[in-house]
C-alpha positions as CSV (number, residue, x, y, z in Angstrom):
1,X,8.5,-53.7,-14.5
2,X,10.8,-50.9,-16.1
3,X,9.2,-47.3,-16.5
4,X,9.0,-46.3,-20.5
5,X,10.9,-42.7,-20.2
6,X,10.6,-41.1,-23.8
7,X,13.9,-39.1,-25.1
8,X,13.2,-35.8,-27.0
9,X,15.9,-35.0,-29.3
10,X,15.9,-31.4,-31.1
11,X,17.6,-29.9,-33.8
12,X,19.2,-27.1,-32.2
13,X,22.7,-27.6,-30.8
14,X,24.1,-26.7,-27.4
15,X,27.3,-25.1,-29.0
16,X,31.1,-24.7,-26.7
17,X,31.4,-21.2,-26.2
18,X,33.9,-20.2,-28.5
19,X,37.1,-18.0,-27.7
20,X,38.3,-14.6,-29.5
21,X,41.4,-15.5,-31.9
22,X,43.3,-12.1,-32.1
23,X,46.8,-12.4,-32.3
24,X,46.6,-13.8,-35.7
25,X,44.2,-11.6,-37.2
26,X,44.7,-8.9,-39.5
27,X,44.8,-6.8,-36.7
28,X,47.6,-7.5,-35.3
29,X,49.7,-9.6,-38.6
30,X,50.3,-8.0,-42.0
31,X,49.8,-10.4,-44.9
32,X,51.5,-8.8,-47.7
33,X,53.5,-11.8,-48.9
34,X,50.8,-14.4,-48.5
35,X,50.3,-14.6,-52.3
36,X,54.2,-15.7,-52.7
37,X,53.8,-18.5,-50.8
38,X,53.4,-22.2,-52.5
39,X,54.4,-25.2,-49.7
40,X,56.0,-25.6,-47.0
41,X,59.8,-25.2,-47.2
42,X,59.1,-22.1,-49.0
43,X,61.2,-18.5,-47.9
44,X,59.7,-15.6,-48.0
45,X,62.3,-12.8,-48.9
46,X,61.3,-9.4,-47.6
47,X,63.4,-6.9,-49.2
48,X,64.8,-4.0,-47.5
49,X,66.3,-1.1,-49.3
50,X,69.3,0.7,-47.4
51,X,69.8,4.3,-46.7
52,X,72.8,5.3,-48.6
53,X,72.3,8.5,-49.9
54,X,74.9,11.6,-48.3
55,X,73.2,15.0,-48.2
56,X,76.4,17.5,-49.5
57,X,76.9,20.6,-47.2
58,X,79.1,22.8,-49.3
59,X,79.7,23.5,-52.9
60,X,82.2,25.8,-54.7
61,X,82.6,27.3,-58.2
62,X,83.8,24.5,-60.7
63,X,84.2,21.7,-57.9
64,X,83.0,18.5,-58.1
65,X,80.4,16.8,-56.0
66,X,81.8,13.7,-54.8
67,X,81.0,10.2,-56.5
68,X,77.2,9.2,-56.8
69,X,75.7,7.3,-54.2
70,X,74.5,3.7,-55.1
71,X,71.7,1.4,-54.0
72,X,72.1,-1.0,-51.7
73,X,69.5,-3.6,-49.7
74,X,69.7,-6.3,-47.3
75,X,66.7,-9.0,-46.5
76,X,64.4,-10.6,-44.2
77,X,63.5,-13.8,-44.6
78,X,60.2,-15.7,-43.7
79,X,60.5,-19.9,-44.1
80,X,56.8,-21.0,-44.1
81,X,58.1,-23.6,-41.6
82,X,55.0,-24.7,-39.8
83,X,52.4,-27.2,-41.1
84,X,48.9,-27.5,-39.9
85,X,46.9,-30.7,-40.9
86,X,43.5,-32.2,-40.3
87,X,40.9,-35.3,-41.3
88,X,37.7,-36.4,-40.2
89,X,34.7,-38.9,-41.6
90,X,31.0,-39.0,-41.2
91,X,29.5,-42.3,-41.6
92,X,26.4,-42.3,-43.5
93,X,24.8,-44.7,-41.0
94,X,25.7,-42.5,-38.0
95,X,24.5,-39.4,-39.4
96,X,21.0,-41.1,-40.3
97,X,20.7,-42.0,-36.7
98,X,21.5,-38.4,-35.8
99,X,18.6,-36.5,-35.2
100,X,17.2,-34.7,-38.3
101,X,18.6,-30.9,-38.5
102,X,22.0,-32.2,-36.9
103,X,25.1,-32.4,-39.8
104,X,27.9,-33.9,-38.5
105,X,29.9,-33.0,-41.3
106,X,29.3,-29.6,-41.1
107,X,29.9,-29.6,-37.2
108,X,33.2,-31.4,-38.4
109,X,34.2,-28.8,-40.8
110,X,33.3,-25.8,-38.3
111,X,35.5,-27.6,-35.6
112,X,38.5,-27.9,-38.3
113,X,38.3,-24.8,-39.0
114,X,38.1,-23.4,-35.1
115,X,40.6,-25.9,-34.2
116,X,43.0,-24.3,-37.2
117,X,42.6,-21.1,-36.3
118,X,43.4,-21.3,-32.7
119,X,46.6,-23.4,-33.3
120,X,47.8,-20.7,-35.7
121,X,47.0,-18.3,-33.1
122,X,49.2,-20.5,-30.6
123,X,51.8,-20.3,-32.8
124,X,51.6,-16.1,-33.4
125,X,51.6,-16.0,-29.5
126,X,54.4,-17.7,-29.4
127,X,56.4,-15.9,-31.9
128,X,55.6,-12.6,-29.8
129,X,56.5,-13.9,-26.9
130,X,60.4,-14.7,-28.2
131,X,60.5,-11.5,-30.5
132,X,61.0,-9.9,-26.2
133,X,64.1,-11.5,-25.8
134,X,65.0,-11.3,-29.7
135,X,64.7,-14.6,-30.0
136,X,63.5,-15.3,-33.5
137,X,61.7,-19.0,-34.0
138,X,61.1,-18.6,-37.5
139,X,64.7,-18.0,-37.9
140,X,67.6,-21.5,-38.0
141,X,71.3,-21.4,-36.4
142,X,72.9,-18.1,-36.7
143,X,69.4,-16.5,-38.2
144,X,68.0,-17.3,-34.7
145,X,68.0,-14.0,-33.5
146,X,65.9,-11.0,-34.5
147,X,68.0,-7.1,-35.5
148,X,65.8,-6.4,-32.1
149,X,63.2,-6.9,-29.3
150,X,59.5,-6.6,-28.4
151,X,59.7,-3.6,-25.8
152,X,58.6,-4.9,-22.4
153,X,57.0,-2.6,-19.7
154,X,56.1,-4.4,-16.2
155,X,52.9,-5.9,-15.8
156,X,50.1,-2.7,-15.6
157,X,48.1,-2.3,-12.0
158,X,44.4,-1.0,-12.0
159,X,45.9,2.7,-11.0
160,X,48.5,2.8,-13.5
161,X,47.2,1.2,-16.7
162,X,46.0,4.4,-18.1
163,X,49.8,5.5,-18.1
164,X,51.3,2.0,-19.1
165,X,49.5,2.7,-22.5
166,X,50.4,6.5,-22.8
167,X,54.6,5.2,-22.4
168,X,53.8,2.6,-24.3
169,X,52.5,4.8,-27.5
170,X,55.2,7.3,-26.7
171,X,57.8,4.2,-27.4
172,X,55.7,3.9,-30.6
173,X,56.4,7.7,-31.7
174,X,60.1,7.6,-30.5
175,X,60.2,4.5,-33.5
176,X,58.6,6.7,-36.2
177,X,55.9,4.0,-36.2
178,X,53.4,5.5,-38.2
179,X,50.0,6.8,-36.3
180,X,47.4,5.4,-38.4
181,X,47.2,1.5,-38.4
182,X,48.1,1.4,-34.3
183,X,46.0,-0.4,-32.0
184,X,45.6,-1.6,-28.3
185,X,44.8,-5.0,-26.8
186,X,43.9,-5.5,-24.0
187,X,42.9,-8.4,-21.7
188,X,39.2,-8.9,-19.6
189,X,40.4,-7.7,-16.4
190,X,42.3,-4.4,-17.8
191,X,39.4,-3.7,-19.8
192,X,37.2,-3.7,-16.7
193,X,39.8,-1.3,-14.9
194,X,39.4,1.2,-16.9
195,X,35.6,1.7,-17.3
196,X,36.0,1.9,-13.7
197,X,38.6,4.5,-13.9
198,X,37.3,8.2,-13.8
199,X,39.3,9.4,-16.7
200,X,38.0,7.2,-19.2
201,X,34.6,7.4,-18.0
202,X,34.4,11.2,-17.7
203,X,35.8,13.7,-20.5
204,X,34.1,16.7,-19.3
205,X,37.7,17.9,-17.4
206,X,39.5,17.6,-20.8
207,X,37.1,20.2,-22.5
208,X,34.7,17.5,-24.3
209,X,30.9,15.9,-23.8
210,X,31.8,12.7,-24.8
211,X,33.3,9.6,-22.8
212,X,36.8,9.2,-24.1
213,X,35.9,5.3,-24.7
214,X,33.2,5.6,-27.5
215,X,31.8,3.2,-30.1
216,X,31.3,-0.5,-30.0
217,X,34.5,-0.9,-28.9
218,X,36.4,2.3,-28.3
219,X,39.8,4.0,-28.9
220,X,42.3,5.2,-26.1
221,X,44.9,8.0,-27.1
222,X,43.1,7.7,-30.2
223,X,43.9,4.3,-31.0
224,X,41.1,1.3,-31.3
225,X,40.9,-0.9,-28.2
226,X,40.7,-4.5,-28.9
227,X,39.4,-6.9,-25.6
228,X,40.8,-10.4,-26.1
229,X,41.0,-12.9,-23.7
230,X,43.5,-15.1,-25.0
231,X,46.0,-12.3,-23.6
232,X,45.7,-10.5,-19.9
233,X,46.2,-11.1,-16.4
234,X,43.6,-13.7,-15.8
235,X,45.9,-16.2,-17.9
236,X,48.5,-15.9,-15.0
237,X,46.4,-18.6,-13.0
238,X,44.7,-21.7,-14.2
239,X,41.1,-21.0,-15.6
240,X,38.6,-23.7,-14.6
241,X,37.0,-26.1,-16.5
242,X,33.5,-25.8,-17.1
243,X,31.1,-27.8,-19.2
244,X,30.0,-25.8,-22.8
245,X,33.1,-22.9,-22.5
246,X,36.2,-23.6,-24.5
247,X,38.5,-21.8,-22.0
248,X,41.1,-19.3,-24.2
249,X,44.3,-20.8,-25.0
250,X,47.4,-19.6,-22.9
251,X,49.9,-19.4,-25.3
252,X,50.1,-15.7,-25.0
253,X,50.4,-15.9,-20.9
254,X,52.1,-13.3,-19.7
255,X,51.0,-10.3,-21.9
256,X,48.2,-8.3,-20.4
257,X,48.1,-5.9,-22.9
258,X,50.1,-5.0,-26.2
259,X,50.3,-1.4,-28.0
260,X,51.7,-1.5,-31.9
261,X,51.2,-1.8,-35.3
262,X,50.6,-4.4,-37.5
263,X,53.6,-3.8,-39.6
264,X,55.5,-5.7,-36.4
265,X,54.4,-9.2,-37.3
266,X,54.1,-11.0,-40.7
267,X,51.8,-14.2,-41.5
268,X,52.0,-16.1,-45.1
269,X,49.5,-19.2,-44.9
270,X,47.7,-21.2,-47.6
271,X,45.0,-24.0,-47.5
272,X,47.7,-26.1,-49.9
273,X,45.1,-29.4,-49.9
274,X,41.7,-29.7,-49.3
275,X,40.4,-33.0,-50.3
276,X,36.7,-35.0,-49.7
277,X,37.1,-38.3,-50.7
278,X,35.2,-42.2,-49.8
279,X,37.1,-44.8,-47.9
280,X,37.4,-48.1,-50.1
281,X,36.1,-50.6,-47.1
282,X,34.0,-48.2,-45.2
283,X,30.7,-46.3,-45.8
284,X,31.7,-42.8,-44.5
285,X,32.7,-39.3,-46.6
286,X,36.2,-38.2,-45.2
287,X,38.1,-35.0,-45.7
288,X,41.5,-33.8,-45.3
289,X,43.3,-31.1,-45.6
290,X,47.3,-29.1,-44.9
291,X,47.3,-25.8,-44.2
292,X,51.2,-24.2,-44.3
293,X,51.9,-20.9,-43.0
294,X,55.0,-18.7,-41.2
295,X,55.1,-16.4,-39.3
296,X,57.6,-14.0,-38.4
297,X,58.4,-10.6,-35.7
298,X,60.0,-8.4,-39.2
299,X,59.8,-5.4,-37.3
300,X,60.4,-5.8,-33.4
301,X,60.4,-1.5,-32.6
302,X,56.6,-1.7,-33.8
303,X,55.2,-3.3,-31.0
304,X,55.2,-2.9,-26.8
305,X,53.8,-5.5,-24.8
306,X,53.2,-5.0,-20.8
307,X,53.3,-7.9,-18.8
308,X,54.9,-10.5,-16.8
309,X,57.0,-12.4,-19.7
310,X,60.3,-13.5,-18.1
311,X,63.6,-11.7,-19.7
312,X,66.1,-14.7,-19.5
C-alpha cells in the first residue's frame, strides 16, 4: 500500500539570482542618436566638425589678412547592424494548472526582457574589448578599424590598484576628457581590495574626517565607483554552477577594471516589433518581438581599461 504524501504549492517564486548588466547602461554608453534610428540596416552618421581655423601672429598698416578660413567636417558612422529577437506562448490550460499567484506570461516577459538585456551587454563587451587593438566590429572592410585604441594598463594587484586608477585618470586628463561625466568600474575582487587598503579606509592623513569611499557606492579621485561582476579578475577562471544564481556573463573577461567617460561608446537601439497575438491551431497567447541596435567605440582616448586582454 502506497503512502498519500500531499504537495504544498505557494505563490511565491524561488527567483535565479540575477546578474548586474553595466556595460550597456547609460553609464558607460551615450545614447544621443538613438532617436535616428528606424531598422536595422540603418547608419548612424555622427558628424564631426574640423579644426581649421589659423590664429594670425602679425599685422601691419594696410596689409591684408590672408584668405578666410572655411568649414570643414568628416564622419563617424554607426550601422545598427545587430538584431535581437524573441517569442514565447503560454497556454491557457498550462497556466490554469499552475498554481494560483504564478503568471507564466509575466515570468516569460521578465525573462525576455533579462535575456535582451544581457545579450546586448554581450555585444557592448565585446565591442570594448576590440576598440584595445582598434579593431572596430561595427565597422565593414576598410572601415574595420577604429582612428584609435582603448588604452590598456596590465592587469592591477591588490598593492597597486589604488595607483592603476590614479595613471589611468591621468591618461583621461592628458585626452582633455572632460572631468564631469567620468566614472570607475570595477570588478568584486578589486572592490574588496580596496576597502581593505588603509588609504581608502582612512582619510584622516590627507587632512579630512571622512573615509575617502563614501555614499552607497562611493567615488575614488572623485569619480563614482561602479562594482560589476560581469567585469574583474574572477572572470579569468571558470565560475561554478550553482542551482538559483545566473552566473555573470564573460564576455567582458579580461577587464578587471575600466576608468572613462561615457562619451567613448555609443548605443542606438529600438524595440522595432512588439507583437501578442493567438496561434490558429493552438490554445496559447504568444508574443514576439526584434529589438535592433549598434553599437560603436566613437571615441577610443575616452576610455582606459586594466586587465589581461591579449594585444595581438
Amino acid at each position: 500500500m502506497q503512502t498519500f504524501i500531499p504537495e504544498v504549492w505557494i505563490s511565491q517564486l524561488y527567483e535565479d539570482l540575477e546578474t548586474g548588466l553595466i556595460l550597456s547602461s547609460p553609464t558607460v554608453t551615450n545614447r544621443r542618436y538613438e532617436g535616428a534610428i528606424q531598422r536595422q540596416g540603418d547608419t548612424v552618421r555622427v558628424p564631426h566638425v574640423l579644426d581649421t581655423v589659423t590664429i594670425g601672429e602679425s599685422f601691419n598698416a594696410y596689409d591684408e589678412i590672408g584668405a578666410a578660413d572655411r568649414a570643414a567636417h568628416e564622419s563617424l558612422t554607426v550601422r545598427i547592424d545587430q538584431v535581437r529577437t524573441f517569442h514565447f506562448e503560454v497556454d491557457s490550460l498550462h497556466q490554469l494548472r499552475t498554481q494560483e499567484g504564478v503568471s507564466l506570461m509575466e515570468e516569460l516577459v521578465k525573462q525576455s526582457g533579462r535575456n535582451l538585456a544581457e545579450s546586448i551587454d554581450k555585444r557592448v563587451a565585446a565591442t570594448v574589448i576590440a576598440a584595445v587593438t582598434a579593431k572596430d566590429l561595427n565597422g565593414t572592410g576598410a572601415a574595420n578599424s577604429l582612428h584609435g585604441k582603448v588604452a590598456q594598463l596590465p592587469a592591477p594587484t591588490a598593492t597597486n590598484l589604488y595607483e592603476t586608477i590614479v595613471d589611468a585618470n591621468v591618461e583621461l586628463d592628458i585626452n582633455n576628457v572632460p572631468t564631469e561625466g567620468r566614472y570607475i568600474i570595477i570588478g568584486p575582487k578589486e572592490y574588496a581590495a580596496i576597502l581593505k587598503d588603509e588609504r581608502f579606509i582612512d582619510n584622516a592623513r590627507y587632512g579630512g574626517s571622512s573615509v575617502v569611499i563614501n555614499g552607497q557606492v562611493g567615488t575614488i579621485l572623485g569619480l563614482p565607483v561602479i562594482v560589476a561582476n560581469t567585469i574583474g579578475s574572477h572572470l579569468d577562471t571558470a565560475l561554478p554552477v550553482k542551482k538559483g544564481v545566473r552566473n555573470p556573463h564573460n564576455a567582458a573577461k579580461g577587464i578587471h577594471l575600466m576608468v572613462g567617460h561615457n562619451m567613448a561608446v555609443t548605443f542606438a537601439g529600438q524595440l522595432s516589433e512588439l507583437e501578442d497575438y493567438r496561434p490558429e491551431k493552438k490554445f496559447t497567447q504568444a508574443v514576439k518581438g526584434r529589438y535592433y541596435f549598434g553599437t560603436k567605440v566613437i571615441r577610443p582616448e575616452a576610455l582606459v581599461i586594466a586587465g589581461s586582454i591579449p594585444t595581438t
